[in-house]
C-alpha positions, 0 to 999 in steps of 0.5 A: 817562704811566704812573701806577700799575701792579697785577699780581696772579697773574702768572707768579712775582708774587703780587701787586705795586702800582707808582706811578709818576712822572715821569722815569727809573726804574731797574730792579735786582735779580737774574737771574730776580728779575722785572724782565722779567716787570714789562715783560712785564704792561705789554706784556699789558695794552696788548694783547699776546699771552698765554695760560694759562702767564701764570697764576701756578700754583694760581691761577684768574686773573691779572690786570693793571690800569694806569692812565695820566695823559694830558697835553692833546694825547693826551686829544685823541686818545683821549677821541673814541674812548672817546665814540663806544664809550661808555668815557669815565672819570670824570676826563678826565685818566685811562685805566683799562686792564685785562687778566684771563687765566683758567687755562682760557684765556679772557681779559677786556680792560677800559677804565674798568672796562668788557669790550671786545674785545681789538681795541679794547683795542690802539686805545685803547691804541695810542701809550700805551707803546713798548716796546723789549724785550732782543730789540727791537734786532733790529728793526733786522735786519729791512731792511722795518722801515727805510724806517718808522723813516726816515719816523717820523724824517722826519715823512713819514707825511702824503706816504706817505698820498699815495702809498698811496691813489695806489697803491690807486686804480692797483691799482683801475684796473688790476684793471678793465682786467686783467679786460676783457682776459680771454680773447675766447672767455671773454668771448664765452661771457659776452656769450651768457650775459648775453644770455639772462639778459636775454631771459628775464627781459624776456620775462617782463614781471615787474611789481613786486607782482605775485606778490602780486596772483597769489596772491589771484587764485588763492585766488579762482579756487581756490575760487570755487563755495564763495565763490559759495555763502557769497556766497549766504548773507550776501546772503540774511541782510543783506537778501534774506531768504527765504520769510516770514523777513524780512532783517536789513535789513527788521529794522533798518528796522522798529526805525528806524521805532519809534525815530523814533515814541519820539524825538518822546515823548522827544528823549533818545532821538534818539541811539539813533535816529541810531546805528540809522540809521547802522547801517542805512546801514552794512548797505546798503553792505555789502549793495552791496559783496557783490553786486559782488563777486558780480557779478566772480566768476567760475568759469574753469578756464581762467584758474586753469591760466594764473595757476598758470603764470604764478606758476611761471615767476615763481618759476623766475625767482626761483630763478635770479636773485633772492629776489623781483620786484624781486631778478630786475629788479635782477638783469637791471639789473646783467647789462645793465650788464656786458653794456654794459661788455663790448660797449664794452670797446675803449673802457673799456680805452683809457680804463682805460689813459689813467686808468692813466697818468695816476695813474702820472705822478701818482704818480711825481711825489709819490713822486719827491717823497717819495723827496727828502725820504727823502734829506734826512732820511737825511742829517740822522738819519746825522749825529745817529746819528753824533754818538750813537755817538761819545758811545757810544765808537764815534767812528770809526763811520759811518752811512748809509743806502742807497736803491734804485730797482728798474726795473719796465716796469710801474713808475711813469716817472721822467724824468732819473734814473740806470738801477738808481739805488743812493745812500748817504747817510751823515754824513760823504760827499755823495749818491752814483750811478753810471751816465749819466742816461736819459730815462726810466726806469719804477720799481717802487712800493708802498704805501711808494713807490718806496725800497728803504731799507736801513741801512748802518754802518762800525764801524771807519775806513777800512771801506766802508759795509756792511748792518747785518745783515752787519756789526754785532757784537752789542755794536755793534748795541746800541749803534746801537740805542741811538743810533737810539732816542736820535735817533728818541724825540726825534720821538716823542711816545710818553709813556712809553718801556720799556727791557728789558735793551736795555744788554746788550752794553754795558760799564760804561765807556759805562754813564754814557753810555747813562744820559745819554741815556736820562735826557736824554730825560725832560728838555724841550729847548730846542727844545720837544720833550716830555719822555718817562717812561723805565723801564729794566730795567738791570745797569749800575750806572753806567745805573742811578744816573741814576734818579730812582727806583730799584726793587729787584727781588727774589725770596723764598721766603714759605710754600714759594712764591716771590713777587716784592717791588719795593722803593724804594731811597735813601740807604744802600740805593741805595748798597748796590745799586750796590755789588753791581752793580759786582761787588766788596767792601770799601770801595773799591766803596762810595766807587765806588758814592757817587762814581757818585751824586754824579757823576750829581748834579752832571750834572743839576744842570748841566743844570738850571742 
C-alpha cells in the first residue's frame, strides 16, 4: 500500500508530506484547492506522463518521492526485478519511488534512491496503484477496452497466452508461405541471382586465413633483393665472417675454449661456461634458420602479379558478400540455403500450408474454448454488476454483455455454429442466437481470440439491451463505472485503489451507497479476497463520512503565493467539513453532518460484528 507521499514544487503545491494507513481516505476541500493535483503526483511518480508546466512557478525543480509497504505476495513479484537491476532497498518490506521534472524539461526517475530509466520505472511500478481519474469511466466508452475487463474478471489471462502465441506462430507461418508464393518471374530473377553468387564465390576457392597468408607473401616477393641482401649481412656477421675479420661464431667459440681452461682453475665458473655454451648453440641455430629461409627466397615477378591478383579478387568478393573470408563463405552458405528453399518451394508451401491448418485447428479449439469460459464469466459479472446498480438506485437497470463472431475465409474453422454468430449474455435472459447451425464456419481472430466483446445496459424496464456508448447518460455511466469497479476490484489484487472525483454525476442520495462500496473494498471478505487501500477525491458529504481518515484540502495566500495545506480532520472539525459539504447553515446541517457520522458508525460497526 501507499505509506507516505512528499511533493515538493509541484503546480500550486509548495511542498506537502502525506502518510498514509490502511483503509478508506477521504479527500474534501474546495473547487481547485488541490485534490486532483495530489492524484495527479502519484500518477507522475508511477511513470505518467509530464512536462515543465508541472514545475511550480519560480522553481528550478519538482519533485515527488512515495513510498509503498509491500505485503509478502507482491514483494514476490518485484524484489526478482530490483535483484537483477541491482535496486534492492534496504528493507525488503519498502519501495522507494521517485520523480524530479526540471524547469528546462528534463526529468530524473529513482527506485531506492538510484537514477533508472523512466521504462524501468512503470515496471517496477506496475501493479502498485490503479487509478481511476474523473474522466477514467470513459474507458468504458472504448468498446476494445471490453473484452480486457471481461478476462481481468474472468481470470482468463492464462487462456488468452495460449491464443496469442497460437497467433503469432500462425502469422509466422503464413508470413513464410506468402513470401514462396511471390511473383514466378520475381523468383525466377532470384533463383539466376542466388546461382551467380554461388558460382562466383565457388569459384574462388576462398580458404579461411588465407588473406593473411596472402600478405606475408606479397611482403616478401615485394622486397625479396634487399631481404636477400640483409640475409647477407647477418649471415656474414654470425658465422661466415669475411677477409681476416673473424665471425661472431668463430668469437664465441674462442671464449668456450678460454672458460672451460678457467672452469678446471676454478669450478665456480662452470656457470659462466654453460651460458656460453648455450649461446654458442643459440647462434648456430639462428646461423641455420637464415640459410634456409635463405635458400626459400626467391625473386619472381611472376608470382608477386598472381599474389597481387589473387588478394584483389578476394577483396572484390569481400566488398559484395562479406567483411572477411569467413563473411563471403557464411554469405554463400546462406544464398545456397534459399536457393534450396525456393527450388523445393512446391513442396515447403505444401508443408507451410499443412502446419497453417494444423495451428489453426489448434487455435480454433483453444480460443472456442476461451470463447466458453468469456460466456460463463459474462453471465456471472452481469448478475453482480446488476445487483451493484440496483444498490446504486438503478434497480430496474439490466446489464449485458454482447459477443460477435466475425466470418473470415481466412479465419479459424468453427464446426457446428451459427453464421454471423451474435449472443447477449446478461443477468436476467439465457444465452441467446439466431440463425441454423453450419457445418462449418471460418472466424476472424486475433491475439484476443475470436469475441468480438461489447457492453450492453437497459437503464429503464422494459428497454432492449443496447451498447453502452449509446445509450447511458452521464449519470448513469457513473453509476456503471462504479459498479464495473466494485465487482472488478474484488478480483484485483492491485493494493492501492485512486478515486479522483469518479462520484460525479451522483446525487447525495446514493452517496452513503457509493461510500459502502468503496469502504467495503478496504474490509477482507469472507471469501479471502484481499483487502484494498482507497483514496477518493469526493464532494459527497455522504461518500466522504466513511473515511477512515479525512483530509481537508485548502488553498492559502502565504507572502503573495498560493500554497496548498492538507489537514487531518476529526471530532469538530470533521463535522464542520460535512456541514459545508452539504451546502446549508444553521443547526439543522450540523445534526445532519453528526447524524452522517453516527450512521457510518453503526454501519461498520455491524459489519465488524
Amino acid at each position: 500500500m501507499l505509506k507516505e507521499l512528499y511533493i515538493r514544487n509541484f503546480a500550486i503545491i509548495d511542498e506537502l508530506r502525506l502518510a498514509f494507513a490502511p483503509g478508506f481516505t477521504a479527500f474534501t476541500g474546495e473547487t481547485g484547492a488541490g485534490k486532483s493535483i495530489i492524484i495527479g503526483a502519484v500518477g507522475l511518480v508511477l511513470g505518467g506522463r509530464a512536462d515543465a508546466s508541472v514545475v511550480r512557478a519560480g522553481a528550478e525543480r519538482a519533485l515527488v518521492e512515495a513510498t509503498f509497504e509491500l505485503e509478502p505476495r507482491r514483494q514476490e513479484m518485484v524484489l526478482p526485478l530490483l535483484e537483477r537491476e541491482g535496486l534492492e532497498g534496504d528493507e525488503p518490506g519498502l519501495l522507494s519511488l521517485g520523480r524530479e521534472i526540471r524547469a528546462g524539461g528534463r526529468n530524473v526517475c529513482r527506485v531506492n534512491g538510484r537514477a533508472v530509466t523512466l521504462t524501468l520505472l512503470r515496471e517496477v511500478a506496475e501493479g502498485l496503484v490503479d487509478i481511476h481519474g474523473q474522466s477514467e469511466h470513459l474507458s468504458l466508452l472504448r468498446v476494445r477496452e471490453h473484452v480486457n475487463l471481461l478476462d481481468r474478471y474472468g481470470d482468463l489471462w492464462g487462456l488468452r497466452a495460449r491464443v496469442a502465441e497460437l497467433v503469432a506462430r500462425l502469422r509466422a507461418v503464413r508470413r513464410e508461405r506468402a513470401g514462396l508464393e511471390r511473383d514466378e518471374a520475381e523468383l525466377a530473377r532470384r533463383v539466376d541471382l542466388l546461382q551467380y553468387q554461388i558460382a562466383e564465390i565457388e569459384a574462388a576457392r576462398l580458404e579461411t586465413g588465407e588473406e593473411e597468408k596472402l600478405a606475408e607473401e606479397r611482403v616478401r616477393l615485394a622486397n625479396a633483393e634487399q631481404l636477400a641482401d640483409l640475409l647477407a649481412e647477418a649471415l656474414r656477421a654470425l658465422d661466415e665472417g669475411e677477409g681476416e675479420e673473424r665471425s661472431a661464431v668463430d668469437l664465441l667459440g674462442a671464449a668456450v675454449r678460454a672458460l672451460e681452461g678457467l672452469a678446471r682453475i676454478d669450478r665456480s665458473l662452470e656457470p659462466r661456461l654453460r651460458t656460453a655454451e648455450e649461446v654458442a648453440y643459440k647462434l648456430q641455430d639462428l646461423g641455420e634458420t637464415l640459410r634456409a629461409y635463405r635458400d626459400q627466397l626467391e625473386f619472381n615477378p611472376q608470382r608477386l602479379v598472381e599474389v597481387e591478383e589473387r588478394v584483389n579478387l578476394i577483396h572484390r568478393l569481400e566488398r559484395k558478400y562479406g567483411a572477411s573470408i569467413p563473411a563471403v563463405l557464411a554469405f554463400a552458405e546462406g544464398a545456397a540455403r534459399e536457393l534450396e528453399t525456393i527450388t523445393h518451394s512446391e513442396e515447403l508451401i505444401a508443408e507451410l500450408k499443412a502446419q497453417e491448418e494444423q495451428l489453426l485447428a489448434d487455435l480454433g479449439d483453444i480460443a472456442l474454448e476461451l470463447s466458453a469460459q468469456r460466456r460463463k464469466a459474462a453471465a456471472r459479472l452481469a448478475r453482480e454488476v446488476e445487483q451493484e446498480l440496483a444498490d446504486l438506485r438503478m434497480e430496474g437497470a439490466r446489464f449485458g454483455v454482447d459477443l460477435q463472431w466475425r466470418e473470415d475465409p481466412d479465419g479459424v474453422p468453427i464446426p457446428g455454429v451459427v453464421r454471423d454468430f451474435k449472443l447477449q449474455v446478461s443477468g436476467l435472459e439465457p444465452e441467446t442466437s439466431s440463425l441454423e447451425p453450419e457445418t462449418h464456419v471460418r472466424v476472424a481472430f486475433d491475439v484476443t481470440g475470436i469475441d468480438r466483446v461489447e457492453f450492453l445496459i437497459s437503464p429503464n424496464p422494459g428497454e432492449p439491451l443496447k451498447p453502452l456508448v449509446k445509450i447511458a447518460s452521464g449519470g448513469e455511466t457513473s453509476r456503471l463505472m462504479l459498479a464495473l469497479k466494485a465487482v472488478l476490484s474484488r478480483a484485483d489484487e492491485t493494493p492501492t485503489l485512486i478515486f479522483d472525483e469518479i462520484d460525479q454525476g451522483i446525487g447525495g442520495r446514493v452517496g452513503a451507497t457509493v461510500g459502502k462500496k468503496l469502504w467495503g473494498l478496504t474490509v477482507k471478505r469472507e471469501d479471502g479476497a484481499v483487502p484494498h487501500q482507497v483514496l477518493c477525491v469526493t464532494h459527497l458529504p455522504q461518500l466522504a463520512g466513511f473515511g477512515d481518515l479525512h483530509l481537508k484540502v485548502e488553498k492559502a495566500v502565504v507572502e503573495g503565493r498560493t500554497v496548498t495545506r492538507l489537514t487531518a480532520l476529526e471530532g469538530a472539525a470533521r463535522v464542520e467539513e460535512l456541514a459545508q459539504m452539504l451546502g446549508a447553515s444553521g443547526g439543522a446541517v450540523y445534526r445532519s453532518a453528526e447524524e452522517i457520522l453516527a450512521q457510518v458508525a453503526d454501519y461498520k460497526r455491524d459489519q465488524y460484528s
